[in-house]
N, C-alpha and C positions, 0 to 999 in steps of 0.2 A: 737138556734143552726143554723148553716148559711149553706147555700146550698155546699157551698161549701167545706162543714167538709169531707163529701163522694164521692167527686170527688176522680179518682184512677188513675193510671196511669198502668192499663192492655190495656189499647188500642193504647198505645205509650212506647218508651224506650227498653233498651237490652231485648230480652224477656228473657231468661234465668235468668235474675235478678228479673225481675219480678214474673218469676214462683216462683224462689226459697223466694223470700220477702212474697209472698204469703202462698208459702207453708207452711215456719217455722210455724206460728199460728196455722195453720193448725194440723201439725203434735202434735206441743204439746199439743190442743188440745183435737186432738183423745187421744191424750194419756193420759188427765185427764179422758176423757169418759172412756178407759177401766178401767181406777183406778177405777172407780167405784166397779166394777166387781173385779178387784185383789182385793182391798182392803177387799173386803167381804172373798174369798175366803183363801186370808192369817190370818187374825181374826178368820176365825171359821174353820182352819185345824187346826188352831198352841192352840185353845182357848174350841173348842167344840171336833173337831174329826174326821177321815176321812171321815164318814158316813155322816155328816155336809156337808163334803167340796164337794162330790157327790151330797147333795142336793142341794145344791145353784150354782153349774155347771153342767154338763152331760147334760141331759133331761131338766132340768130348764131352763138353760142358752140356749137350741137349741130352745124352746118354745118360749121362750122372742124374739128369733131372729127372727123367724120365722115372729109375729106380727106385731115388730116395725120394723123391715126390708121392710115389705112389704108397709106400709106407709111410711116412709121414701123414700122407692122406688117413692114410687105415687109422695110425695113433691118435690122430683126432678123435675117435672115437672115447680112447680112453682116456683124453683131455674133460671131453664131455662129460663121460661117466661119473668122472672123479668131480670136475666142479658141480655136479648137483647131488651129487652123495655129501659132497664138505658142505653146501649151502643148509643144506639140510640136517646135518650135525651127525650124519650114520657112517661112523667111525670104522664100526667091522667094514664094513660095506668096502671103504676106503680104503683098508688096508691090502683087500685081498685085489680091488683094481690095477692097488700099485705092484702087487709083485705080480699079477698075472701081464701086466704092460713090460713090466722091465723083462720077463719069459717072452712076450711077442719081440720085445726088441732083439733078441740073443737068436730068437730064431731063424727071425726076418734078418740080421746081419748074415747070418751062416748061406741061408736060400739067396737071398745077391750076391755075394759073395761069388759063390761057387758061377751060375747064371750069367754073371755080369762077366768073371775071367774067359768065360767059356765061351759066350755071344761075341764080343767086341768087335773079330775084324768080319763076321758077316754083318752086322748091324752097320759098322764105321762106312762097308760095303755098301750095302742099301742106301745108307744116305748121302751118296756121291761125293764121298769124301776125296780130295782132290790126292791124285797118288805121290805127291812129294809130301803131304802130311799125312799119309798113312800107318808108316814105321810108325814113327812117334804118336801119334795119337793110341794107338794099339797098348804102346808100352804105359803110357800115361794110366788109361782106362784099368790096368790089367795089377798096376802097384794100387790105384788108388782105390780099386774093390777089394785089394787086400785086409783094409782097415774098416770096412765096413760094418763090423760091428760096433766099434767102438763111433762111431757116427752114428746112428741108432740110435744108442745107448743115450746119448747126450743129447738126440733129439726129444725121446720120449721120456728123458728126464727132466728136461727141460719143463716140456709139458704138463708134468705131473704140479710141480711148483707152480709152475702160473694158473694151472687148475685151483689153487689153492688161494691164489692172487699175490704171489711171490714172484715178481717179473724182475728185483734187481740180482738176486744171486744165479740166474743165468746171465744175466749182463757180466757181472764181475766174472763167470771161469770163460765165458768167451773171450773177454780184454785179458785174463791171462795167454790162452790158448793163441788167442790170434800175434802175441806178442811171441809166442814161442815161434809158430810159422814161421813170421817174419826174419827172426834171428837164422832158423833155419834153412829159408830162403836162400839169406845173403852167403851163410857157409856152404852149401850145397851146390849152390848153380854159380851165383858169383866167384866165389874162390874154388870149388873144389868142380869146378864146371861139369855138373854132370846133369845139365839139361835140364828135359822134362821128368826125367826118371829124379832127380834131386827134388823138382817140382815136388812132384807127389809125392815122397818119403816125406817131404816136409809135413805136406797135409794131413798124411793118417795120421803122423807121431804125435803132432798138436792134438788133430780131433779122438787120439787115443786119452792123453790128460786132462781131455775138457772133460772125457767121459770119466775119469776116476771122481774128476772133482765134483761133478753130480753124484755121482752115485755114493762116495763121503757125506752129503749133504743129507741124502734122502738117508742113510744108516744113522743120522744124528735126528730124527724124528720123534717125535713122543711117542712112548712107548707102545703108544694104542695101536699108531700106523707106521712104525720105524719099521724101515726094507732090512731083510736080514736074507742072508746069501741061503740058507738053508731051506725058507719059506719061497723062492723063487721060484712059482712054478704055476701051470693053467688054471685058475678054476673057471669051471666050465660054465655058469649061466653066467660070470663077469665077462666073458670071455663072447661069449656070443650075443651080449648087449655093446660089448667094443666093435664087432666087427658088422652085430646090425647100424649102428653111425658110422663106424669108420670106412666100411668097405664100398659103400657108396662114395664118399669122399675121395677114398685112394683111386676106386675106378674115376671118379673127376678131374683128378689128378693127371691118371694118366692119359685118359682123351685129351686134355688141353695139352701136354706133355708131348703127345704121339700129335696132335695139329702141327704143334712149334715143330716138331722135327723134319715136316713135311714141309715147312717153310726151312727150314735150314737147308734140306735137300735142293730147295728152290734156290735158296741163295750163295750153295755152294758150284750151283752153275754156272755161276756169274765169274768165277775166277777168284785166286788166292788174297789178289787185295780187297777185295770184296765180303772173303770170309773174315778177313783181317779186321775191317772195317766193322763191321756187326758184330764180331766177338767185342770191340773196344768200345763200338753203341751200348750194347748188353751190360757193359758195367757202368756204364755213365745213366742210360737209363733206369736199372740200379736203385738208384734214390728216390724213384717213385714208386717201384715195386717194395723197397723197404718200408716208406709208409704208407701205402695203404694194406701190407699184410701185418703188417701190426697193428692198424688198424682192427683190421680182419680180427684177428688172436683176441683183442681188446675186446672187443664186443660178443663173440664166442663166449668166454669166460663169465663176460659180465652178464649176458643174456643168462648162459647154464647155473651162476649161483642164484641169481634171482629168478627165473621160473623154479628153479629146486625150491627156492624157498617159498613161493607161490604169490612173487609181489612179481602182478602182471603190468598193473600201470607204467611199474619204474621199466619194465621191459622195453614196453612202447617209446616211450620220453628216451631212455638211452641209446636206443638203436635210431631215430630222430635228430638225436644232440648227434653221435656217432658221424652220422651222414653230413652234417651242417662242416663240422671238425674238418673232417678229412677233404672234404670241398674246399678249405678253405687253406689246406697244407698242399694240394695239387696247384691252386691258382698260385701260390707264392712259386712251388717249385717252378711251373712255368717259366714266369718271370726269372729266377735265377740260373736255369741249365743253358736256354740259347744262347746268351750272350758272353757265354764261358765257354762255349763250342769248339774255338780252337785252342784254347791252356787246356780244355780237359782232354781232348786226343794227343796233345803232345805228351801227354803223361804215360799214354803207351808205344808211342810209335813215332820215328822222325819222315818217316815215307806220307809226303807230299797227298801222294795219290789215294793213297788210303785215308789220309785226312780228308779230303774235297768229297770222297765217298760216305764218308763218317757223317759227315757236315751237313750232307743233304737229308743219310736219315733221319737224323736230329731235327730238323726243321720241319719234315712231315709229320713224326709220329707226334711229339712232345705236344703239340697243341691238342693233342687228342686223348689225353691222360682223362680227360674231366669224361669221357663217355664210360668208362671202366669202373667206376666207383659204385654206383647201386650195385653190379655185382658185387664185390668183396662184403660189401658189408652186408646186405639182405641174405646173399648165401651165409653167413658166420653167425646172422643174426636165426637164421632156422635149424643150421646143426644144434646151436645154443638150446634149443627147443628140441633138441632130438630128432628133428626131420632132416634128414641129409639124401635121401634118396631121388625126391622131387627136385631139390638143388641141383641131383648130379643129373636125371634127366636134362632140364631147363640149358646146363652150362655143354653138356655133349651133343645136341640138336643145337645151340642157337650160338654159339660158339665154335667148337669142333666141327660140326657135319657143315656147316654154311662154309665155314673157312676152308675144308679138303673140298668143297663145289665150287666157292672161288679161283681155289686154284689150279684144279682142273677144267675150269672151264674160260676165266676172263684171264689167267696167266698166260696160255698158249696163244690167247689170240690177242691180243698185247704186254710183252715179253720184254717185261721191266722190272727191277728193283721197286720202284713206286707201287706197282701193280702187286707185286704182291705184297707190299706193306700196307695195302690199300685193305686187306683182308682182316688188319685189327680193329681199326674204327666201325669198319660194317658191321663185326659181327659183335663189338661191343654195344654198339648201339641197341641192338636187335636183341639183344638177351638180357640187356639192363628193364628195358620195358617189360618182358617175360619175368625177370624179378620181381618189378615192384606189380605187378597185376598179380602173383602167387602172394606175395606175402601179404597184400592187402588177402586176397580171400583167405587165409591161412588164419591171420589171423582175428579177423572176425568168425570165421566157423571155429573158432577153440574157443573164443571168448576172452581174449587174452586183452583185457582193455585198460 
């Protein structure tokens, strides 16, 4: 394979083309990664039963996020590192980011792993998980940190290639991977009915051959920077310029992580159709979390090669163009989610009651996509720039801390579903602003014009 397969053109040409050439991979995707996740939870509503379909979302799915958000947070870092080492043509540089990331990924699988089997039922505990999906949530949680490393692996594989501005060969082993799921799926829980525990064996085994087929990819590199199993291991100043970006990130991660889970707690008060209901929100809303974090990745990548390579302007103009875009892919989603409201719950659930619950969160949140977006991109556009630490301030206070005061404070004294969904729009508003007020001084004080 020749050096020049992974040459890109993020550092030259319209940017706007370039974003969006980028993005499309991107978005679709995210969007076999959440297949992941839908596919389980449409199988065992429509196959096991609501109580199923609570187990394998609500509490489950906010745990899982909670872990691999926070590392994936951390890899950010050596997303970063690597697209301003490639913008900048420093090869060695490059080579030792990749194997020291693909060692953070192997290690970071083994510490959740172990963590994750071990927490479950006090954590599932804490967040008032309702005691008919307790079993099953336990067993779910406890197979599918089994596989944690090979999720890792394929995360911060991923990463490495789009660092590079290679966004379709993670598209293609995720449409592999997510096709294996699915087959697995249907023999595991459909035929061979073995629940949520089928659930999950399905998921590691897939997310274990997404990881082969990255880490195949990255061993097929030129020869400067090709991953080789022998070479896999820390070096130390890459190592602690990953985890000065990434560790801020992954702590941002996790505050927003541990808010949502304070609302799940919230909304598992509400009773099993209620948890029902929000796990089947959670994937229909879904589509707008898939673009605008690809979004997010987009602009990350395209900031980090261009400041590496010291073209400040194009920074400005594509992080700009960036925000225009994705405004303009939330006002379509708009338009398209509400009025598909009830085909898209029946797609998980035939229980009445839990649709009409489904129905109304739909109609509150979804209009309020459009306050969320200066975060994604201005936070993505300053890791891009190596600042992640003001980001993870900015999104832990005006995010997090507002949201755990919301709802300890305006929850109890009006004890509503609304009320506490009433905690995303407030505090996205409030830290969107906190955004663009940093980034404007940011970057006028660097000169980045």
């Amino acid at each position: 394979m020749e050096a020049k397969e992974y040459k890109n053109n993020i550092t030259e040409g319209v940017i706007w083309k370039q974003l969006l050439l980028f993005f499309f991979p991107l978005l679709f995707g995210t969007f076999f990664q959440q297949l992941y996740n839908t596919v389980d939870a449409v199988v065992v509503g429509q196959f096991v039963g609501k109580e199923a379909l609570a187990e394998v979302g609500g509490a489950s799915a906010m745990i899982i996020n909670i872990f691999v958000g926070f590392f994936v947070g951390i890899s950010a870092g050596a997303t970063v590192t690597i697209s301003q080492f490639f913008g900048g043509k420093r090869m060695k540089e490059v080579r030792e980011a990749i194997h020291t990331a693909i060692a953070l990924a192997i290690a970071g699988g083994i510490i959740i792993m172990v963590i994750g089997m071990i927490l479950a039922p006090s954590v599932l505990t804490l967040m008032k998980t309702p005691e008919e999906t307790m079993e099953g949530s336990v067993l779910y949680l406890r197979i599918y940190f089994c596989g944690m490393i090979g999720n890792l692996i394929y995360n911060i594989g991923s990463g490495i290639l789009r660092a590079m501005g290679d966004s379709k060969k993670p598209l293609y082993f995720l449409i592999a991977s997510c096709l294996v799921n699915v087959v697995l799926d249907i023999v595991l829980v459909a035929a061979a009915k073995m629940g949520v525990a089928g659930v999950a064996l399905a998921t590691i085994l897939s997310q274990a051959f997404s990881a082969v087929l990255v880490c195949g990819t990255l061993a097929k590199f030129p020869e400067e920077y090709r991953l080789r199993l022998k070479s896999i291991r820390f070096h130390g100043w890459v190592f602690k310029r990953i985890i000065a970006i990434g560790l801020p990130a992954g702590c941002q991660s996790l505050m927003y992580s541990l808010s949502n889970a304070l609302i799940q707690a919230n909304v598992n008060s509400f009773g099993t159709d209620t948890v029902a209901a929000w796990t089947a929100y959670g994937k229909i809303d879904s589509l707008f979390w898939m673009v605008v974090n690809a979004f997010g990745i987009a602009v990350t990548t395209f900031v980090g090669q261009n400041y590496g390579a010291g073209l400040y302007q194009r920074v400005r103009k594509g992080v700009r163009q960036c925000l225009l875009i994705t405004a303009i892919f939330t006002l379509f989603l708009n338009i398209l989610i509400i009025p598909l409201g009830q085909i898209l719950f029946r797609l998980f659930t035939k229980d009445e009651q839990v649709i009409e619950i489904g129905i109304m969160m739909m109609r509150f949140l979804v209009p309020t996509f459009m306050t969320y977006i200066c975060i994604e991109i201005y936070s993505g556009a300053l890791r891009g720039m190596g600042d992640s630490l003001i980001p993870m301030l900015i999104t832990c206070g005006g995010i997090c801390g507002l949201r755990v005061i919301w709802l300890f404070t305006a929850v109890p004294k009006w004890n509503s579903m609304k009320t506490v969904m009433a905690s995303y729009p407030i505090t996205w508003v409030i830290t969107s602003i906190l955004f663009l007020a940093y980034y404007t001084w940011f970057t006028k004080k660097h000169r980045i014009y």
